[in-house]
C-alpha positions as CSV (number, residue, x, y, z in Angstrom):
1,X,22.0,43.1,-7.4
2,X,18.9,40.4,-7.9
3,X,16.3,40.2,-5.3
4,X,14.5,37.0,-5.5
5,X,10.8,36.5,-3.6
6,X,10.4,33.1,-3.4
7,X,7.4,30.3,-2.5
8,X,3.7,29.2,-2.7
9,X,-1.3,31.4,-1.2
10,X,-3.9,29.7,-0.8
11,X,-7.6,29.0,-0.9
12,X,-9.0,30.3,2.2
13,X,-7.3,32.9,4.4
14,X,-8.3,33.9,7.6
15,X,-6.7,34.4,11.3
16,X,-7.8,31.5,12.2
17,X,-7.8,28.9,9.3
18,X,-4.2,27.5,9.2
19,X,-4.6,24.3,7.1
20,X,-3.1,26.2,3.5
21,X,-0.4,26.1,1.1
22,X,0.5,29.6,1.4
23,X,1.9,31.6,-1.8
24,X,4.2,34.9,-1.4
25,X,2.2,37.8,-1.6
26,X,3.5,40.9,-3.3
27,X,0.4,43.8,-3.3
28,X,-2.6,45.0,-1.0
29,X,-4.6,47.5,-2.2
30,X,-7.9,48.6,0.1
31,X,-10.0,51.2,-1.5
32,X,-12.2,51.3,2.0
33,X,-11.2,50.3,5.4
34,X,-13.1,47.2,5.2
35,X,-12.9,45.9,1.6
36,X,-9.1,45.4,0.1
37,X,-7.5,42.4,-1.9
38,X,-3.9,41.1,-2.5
39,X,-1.9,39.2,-5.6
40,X,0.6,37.1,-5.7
41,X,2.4,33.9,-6.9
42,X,0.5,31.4,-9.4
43,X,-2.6,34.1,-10.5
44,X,-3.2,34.6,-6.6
45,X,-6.0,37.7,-5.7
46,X,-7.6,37.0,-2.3
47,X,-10.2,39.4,-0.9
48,X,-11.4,40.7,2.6
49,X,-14.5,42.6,3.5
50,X,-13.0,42.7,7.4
51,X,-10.5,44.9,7.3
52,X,-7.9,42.1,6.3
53,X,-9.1,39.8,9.3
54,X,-10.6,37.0,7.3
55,X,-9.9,36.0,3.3
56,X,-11.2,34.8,0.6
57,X,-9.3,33.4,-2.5
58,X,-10.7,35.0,-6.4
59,X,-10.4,32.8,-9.4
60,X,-8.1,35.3,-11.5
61,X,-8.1,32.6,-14.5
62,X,-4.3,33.1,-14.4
63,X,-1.3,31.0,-13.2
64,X,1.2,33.7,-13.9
65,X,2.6,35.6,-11.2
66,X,0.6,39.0,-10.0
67,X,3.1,41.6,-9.0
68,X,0.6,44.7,-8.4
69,X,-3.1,45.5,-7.3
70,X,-5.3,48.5,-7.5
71,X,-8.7,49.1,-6.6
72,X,-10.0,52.6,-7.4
73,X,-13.5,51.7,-5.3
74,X,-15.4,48.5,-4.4
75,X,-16.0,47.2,-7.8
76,X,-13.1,48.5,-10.1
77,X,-9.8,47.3,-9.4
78,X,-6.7,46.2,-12.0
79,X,-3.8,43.5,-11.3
80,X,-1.0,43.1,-13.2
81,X,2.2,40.8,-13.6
82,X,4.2,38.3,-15.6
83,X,3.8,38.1,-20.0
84,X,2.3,41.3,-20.1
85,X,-0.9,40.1,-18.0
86,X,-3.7,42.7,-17.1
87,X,-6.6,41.8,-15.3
88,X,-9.6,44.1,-14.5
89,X,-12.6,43.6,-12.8
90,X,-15.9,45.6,-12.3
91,X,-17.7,43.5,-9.6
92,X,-15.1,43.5,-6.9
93,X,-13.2,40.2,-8.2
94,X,-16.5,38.1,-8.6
95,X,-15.2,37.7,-12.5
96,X,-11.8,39.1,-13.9
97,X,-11.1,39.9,-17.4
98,X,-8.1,39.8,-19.5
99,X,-6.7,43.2,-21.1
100,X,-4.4,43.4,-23.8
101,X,-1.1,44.4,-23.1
102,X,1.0,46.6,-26.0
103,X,4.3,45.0,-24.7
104,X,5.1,41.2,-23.6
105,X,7.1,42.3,-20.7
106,X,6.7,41.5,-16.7
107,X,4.4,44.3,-15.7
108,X,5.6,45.6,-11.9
109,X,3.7,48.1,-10.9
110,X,-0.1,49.3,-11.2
111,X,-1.9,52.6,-10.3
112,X,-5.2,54.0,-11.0
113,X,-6.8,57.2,-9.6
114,X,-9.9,57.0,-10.8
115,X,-11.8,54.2,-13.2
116,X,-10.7,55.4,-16.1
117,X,-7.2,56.8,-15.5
118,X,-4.1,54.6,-14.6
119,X,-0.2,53.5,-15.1
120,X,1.8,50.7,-15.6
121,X,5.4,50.4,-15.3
122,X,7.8,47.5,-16.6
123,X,11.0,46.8,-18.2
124,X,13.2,48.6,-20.7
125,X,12.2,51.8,-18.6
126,X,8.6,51.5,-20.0
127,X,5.2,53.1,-18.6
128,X,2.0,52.2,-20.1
129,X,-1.2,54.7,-19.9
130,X,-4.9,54.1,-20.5
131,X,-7.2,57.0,-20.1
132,X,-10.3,54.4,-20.6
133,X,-10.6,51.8,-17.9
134,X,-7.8,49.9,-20.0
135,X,-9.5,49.1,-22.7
136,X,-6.9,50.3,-24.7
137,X,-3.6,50.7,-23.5
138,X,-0.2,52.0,-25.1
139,X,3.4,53.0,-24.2
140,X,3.7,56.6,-22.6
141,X,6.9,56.7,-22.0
142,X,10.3,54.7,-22.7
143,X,13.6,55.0,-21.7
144,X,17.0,53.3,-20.7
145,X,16.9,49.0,-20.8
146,X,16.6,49.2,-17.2
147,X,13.2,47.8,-15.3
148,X,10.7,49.9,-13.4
149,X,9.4,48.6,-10.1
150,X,7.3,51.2,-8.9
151,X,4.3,53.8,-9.9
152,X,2.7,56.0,-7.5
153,X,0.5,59.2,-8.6
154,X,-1.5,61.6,-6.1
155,X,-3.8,62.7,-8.0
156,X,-4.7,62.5,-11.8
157,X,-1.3,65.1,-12.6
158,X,1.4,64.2,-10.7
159,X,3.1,61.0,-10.0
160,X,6.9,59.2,-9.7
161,X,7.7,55.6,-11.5
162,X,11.3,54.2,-10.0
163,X,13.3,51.6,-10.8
164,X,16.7,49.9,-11.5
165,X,20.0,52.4,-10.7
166,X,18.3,54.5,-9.0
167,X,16.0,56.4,-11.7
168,X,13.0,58.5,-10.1
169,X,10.8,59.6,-13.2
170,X,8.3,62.8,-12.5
171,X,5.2,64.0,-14.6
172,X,3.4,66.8,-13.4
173,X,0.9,66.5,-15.9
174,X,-1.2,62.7,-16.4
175,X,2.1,61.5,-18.2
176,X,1.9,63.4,-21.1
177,X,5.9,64.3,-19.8
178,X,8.1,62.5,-17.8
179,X,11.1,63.8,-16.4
180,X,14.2,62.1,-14.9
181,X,15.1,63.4,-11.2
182,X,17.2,60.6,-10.6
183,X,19.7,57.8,-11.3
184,X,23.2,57.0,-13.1
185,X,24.0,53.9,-15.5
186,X,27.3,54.1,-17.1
187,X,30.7,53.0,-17.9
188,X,33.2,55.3,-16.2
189,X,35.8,56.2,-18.4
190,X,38.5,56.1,-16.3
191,X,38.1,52.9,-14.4
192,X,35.7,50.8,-16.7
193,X,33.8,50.0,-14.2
194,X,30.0,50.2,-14.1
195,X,28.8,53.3,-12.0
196,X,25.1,52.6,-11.0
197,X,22.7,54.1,-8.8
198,X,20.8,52.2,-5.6
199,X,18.0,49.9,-7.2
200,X,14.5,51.1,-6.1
201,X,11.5,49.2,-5.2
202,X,8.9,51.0,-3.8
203,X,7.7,55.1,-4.4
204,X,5.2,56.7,-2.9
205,X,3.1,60.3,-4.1
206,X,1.8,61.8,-0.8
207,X,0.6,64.8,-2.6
208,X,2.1,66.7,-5.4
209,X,4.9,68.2,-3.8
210,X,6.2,64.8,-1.3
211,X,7.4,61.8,-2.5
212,X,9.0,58.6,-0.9
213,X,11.4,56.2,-2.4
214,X,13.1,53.2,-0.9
215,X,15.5,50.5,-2.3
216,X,18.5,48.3,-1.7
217,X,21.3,48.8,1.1
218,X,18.6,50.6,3.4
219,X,18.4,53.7,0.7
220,X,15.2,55.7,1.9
221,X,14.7,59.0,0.2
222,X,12.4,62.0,0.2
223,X,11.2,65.1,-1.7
224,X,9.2,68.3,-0.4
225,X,10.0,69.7,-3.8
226,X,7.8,68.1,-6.1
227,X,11.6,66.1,-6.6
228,X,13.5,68.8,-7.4
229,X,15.9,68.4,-4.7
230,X,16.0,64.3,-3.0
231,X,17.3,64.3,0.5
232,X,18.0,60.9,2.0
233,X,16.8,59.7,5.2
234,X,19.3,57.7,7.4
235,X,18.6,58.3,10.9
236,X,17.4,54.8,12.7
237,X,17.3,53.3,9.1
238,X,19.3,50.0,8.8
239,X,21.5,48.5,5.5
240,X,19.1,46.4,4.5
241,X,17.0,45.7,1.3
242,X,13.5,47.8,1.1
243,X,11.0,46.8,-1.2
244,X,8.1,49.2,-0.2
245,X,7.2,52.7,1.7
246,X,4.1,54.4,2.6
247,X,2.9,57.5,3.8
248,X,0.2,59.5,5.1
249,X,-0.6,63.7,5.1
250,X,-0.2,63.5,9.1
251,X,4.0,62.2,9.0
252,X,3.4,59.0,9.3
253,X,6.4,56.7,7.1
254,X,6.0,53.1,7.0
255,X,8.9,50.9,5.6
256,X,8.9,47.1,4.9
257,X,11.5,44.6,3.4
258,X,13.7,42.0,4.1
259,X,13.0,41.2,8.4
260,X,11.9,44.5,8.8
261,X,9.2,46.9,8.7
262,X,10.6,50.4,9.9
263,X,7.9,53.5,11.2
264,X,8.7,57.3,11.8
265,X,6.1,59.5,13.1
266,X,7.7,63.0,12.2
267,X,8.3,63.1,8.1
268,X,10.9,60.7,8.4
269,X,13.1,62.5,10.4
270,X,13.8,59.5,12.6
271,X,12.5,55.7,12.3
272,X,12.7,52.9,14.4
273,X,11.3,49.1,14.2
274,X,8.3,48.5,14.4
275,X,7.1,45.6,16.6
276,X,5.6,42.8,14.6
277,X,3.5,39.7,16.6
278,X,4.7,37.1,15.4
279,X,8.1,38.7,14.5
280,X,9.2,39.1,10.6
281,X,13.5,38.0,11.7
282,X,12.8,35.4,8.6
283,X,10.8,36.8,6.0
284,X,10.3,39.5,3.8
285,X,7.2,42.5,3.6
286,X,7.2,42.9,-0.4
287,X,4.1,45.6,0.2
288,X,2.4,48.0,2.8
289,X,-0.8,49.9,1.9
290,X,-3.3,52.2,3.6
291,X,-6.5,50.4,4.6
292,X,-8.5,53.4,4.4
293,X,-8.8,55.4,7.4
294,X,-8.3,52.6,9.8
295,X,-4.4,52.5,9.1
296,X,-2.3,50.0,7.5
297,X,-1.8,46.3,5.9
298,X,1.2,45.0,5.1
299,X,2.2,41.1,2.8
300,X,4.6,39.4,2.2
301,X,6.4,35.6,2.5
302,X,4.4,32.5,2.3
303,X,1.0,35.0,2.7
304,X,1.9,36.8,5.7
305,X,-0.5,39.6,6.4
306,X,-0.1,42.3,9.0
307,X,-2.3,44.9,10.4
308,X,-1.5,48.1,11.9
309,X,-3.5,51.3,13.2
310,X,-2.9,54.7,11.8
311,X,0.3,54.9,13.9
312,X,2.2,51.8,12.4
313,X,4.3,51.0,15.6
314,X,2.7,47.9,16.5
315,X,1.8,44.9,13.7
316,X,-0.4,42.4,14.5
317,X,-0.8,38.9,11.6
318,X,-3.9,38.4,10.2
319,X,-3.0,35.2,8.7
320,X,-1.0,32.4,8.6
């Protein structure tokens, strides 16, 4: 199944500026509590030194789409999207600088853990790795023709890429293997039909043994394994489509997708909905990150941004 984000972000952001074109928004990324930016639609990077009150539109010198953001402090941070564009900046966004890309695909998914280290993942089951800054980048890792959405690592070791039918990759060591935990693609031979697993969007590394996924048809999944063994979490979770997940060390789960944004408090044991002022019933929340210690933002549709505290069971719009 095709998911398809759709719409226009703007100039100026802020909670109480209303007077904007607003673009989807598809990744937050907040290396402090008070200093994060976002990409989206048409080269968009916006930037807040509030905590995600007010914003402030970056010139990215791109119109292709931005699918992923990661800054590794207050000056180094990497976006990436459509025709293999990487953009990196050392002065928090004041200039952003093209890298080359070894592969003209849609990049989906960025992660650094420190300035020098990082990951991208694409299409064709492709994950790109740069152990300088991205000066030079080159293919890890390359599978099946299917795309990868997502890239999460914990620390420089051990991380999870997931992606289309269901595949969770796992390297315990900076990339240098990846393994498959998870996922089916095939032509069954004794009904010709196409046996696929559920198609992931979001994967998150809370440390090197727990992991998160969550995808279409309200599949949410977890490891305390290091992904040996997946166990899938159903309990209060609806059938609907999930594009992101977050965690923290203390239990806290945070889910968002399409007119929903879900929250558990114990591992994911249980979830409920989260209350969201104004409500999400007509949107989408393509991304939720941890604003340092201060808890949560969340983007999506049109440029919505939501704020939460460390809990997550009450979202409050920033914007729009």
């Amino acid at each position: 199944m095709m998911v398809v984000f759709s719409c226009l972000v703007p100039g100026i952001l802020s909670a109480q500026q209303k007077n904007y074109l607003p673009h989807d928004l598809f990744s937050a990324s907040f290396p402090t509590a008070r200093d994060g930016w976002a990409c989206g639609r048409r080269g968009t990077v916006i930037h807040s030194t509030d905590g995600g009150m007010t914003w402030v539109r970056q010139q990215s010198g791109t119109y292709y789409t931005l699918s992923s953001i990661c800054f590794v402090d207050r000056e180094n941070g990497w976006a990436v999207g459509d025709a293999g564009t990487i953009l990196h900046t050392e002065d928090g966004g004041k200039s952003w600088l093209t890298q080359k890309c070894p592969v003209p695909y849609f990049l989906m998914g960025v992660c650094f853990v420190n300035p020098e280290k990082g990951w991208i993942v694409t299409e064709r089951s492709t994950i790109l790795n740069t152990g300088d800054g991205g000066k030079t980048w080159q293919v890890q890792f390359k599978d099946k023709d299917l795309v990868l959405r997502s890239v999460s690592f914990c620390d420089e070791e051990n991380g999870w890429a997931v992606g289309e039918a269901g595949y969770i990759y796992h390297t315990d060591d900076g990339g240098s293997m990846w393994q498959q935990q998870a996922g089916e693609y095939y032509i069954s031979e004794e009904t010709w039909l196409l046996v696929s697993g559920d198609f992931l969007f979001g994967v998150f590394a809370v440390d090197p043994r727990t992991a998160w996924v969550a995808g279409i048809d309200g599949y949410v999944a977890r490891t305390f394994d290091g992904g040996t063994t997946w166990q899938e979490a159903e309990n209060g979770v609806p059938k609907t489509h999930f594009f992101t997940i977050a965690s923290d060390s203390e239990g806290t789960v945070l889910i968002g997708g399409n007119a929903v944004l879900l929250v558990s408090s114990d591992r994911g044991e249980t979830f409920k909905v989260a209350e969201a002022e104004p409500e999400i019933t007509y949107g989408w929340i393509g991304n939720i990150a941890r604003r340092g210690e201060d808890g949560f933002v969340a983007v999506g549709k049109q440029g919505w941004i939501y704020l939460t505290d460390n809990k997550g069971f009450s979202w409050q719009r920033a914007a729009n």
